[in-house]
C-alpha positions in Angstrom: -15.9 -23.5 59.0 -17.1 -21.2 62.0 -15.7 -18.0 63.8 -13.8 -15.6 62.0 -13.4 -17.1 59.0 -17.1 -18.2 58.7 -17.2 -13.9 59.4 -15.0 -13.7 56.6 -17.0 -15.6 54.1 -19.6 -14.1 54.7 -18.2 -10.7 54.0 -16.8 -11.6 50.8 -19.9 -12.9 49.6 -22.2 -9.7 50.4 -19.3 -7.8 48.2 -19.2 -9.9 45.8 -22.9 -10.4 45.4 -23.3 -6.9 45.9 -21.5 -5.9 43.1 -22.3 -4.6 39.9 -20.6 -7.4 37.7 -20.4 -10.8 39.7 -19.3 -14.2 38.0 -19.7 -17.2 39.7 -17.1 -18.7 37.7 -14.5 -16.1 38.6 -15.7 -17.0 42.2 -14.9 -20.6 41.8 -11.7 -20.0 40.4 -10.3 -18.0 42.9 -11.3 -20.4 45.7 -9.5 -22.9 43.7 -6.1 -21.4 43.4 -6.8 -20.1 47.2 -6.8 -24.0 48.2 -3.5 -24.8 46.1 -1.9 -21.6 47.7 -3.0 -22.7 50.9 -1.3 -26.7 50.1 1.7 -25.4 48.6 0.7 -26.2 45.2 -0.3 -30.1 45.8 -3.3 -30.4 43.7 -4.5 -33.8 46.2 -3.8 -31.1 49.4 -5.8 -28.9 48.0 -8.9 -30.9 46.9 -8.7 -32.3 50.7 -9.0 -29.1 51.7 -12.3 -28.7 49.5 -13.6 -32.1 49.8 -12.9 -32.8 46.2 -10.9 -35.8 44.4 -8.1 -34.8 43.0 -9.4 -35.7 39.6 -12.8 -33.3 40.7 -10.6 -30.5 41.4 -7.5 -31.1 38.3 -11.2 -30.8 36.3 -12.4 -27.8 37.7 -9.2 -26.0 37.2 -8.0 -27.1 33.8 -11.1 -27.8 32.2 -14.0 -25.6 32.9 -13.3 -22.7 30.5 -12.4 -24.7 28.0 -14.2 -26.8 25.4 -11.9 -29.3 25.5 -10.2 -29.7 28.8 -6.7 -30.8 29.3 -5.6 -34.2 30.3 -4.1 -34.0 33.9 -2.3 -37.0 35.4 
């Protein structure tokens, strides 16, 4: 990632950091659904897209907030 959107990152995360509140896990989560926007919704696209297996990401999404994560196939 370089150029603008390497600029844009960067930007986000001084506001975010910046902050009052900031959650990483909020954080994460957004980036998440912004890869499956990006890939239409293709949970595999979108774990390309952030170097992730598919099972990695399906984890990430479904299971981190909750104690007992769902079963994603």
């Amino acid at each position: 990632m370089g150029g603008k959107d390497g600029a844009s990152v960067s930007s986000l995360l001084e506001t975010l950091v910046g902050a009052e509140e900031f959650s990483l896990r909020d954080f994460e989560q957004s980036v998440y659904r912004a890869a499956l926007e990006r890939a239409g919704g293709n949970l595999s696209a979108a774990a390309r897209l952030l170097g992730l297996t598919r099972p990695q990401l399906a984890y990430r999404v479904n299971g981190q907030n909750d104690s007992k994560p769902e079963r994603t196939v």
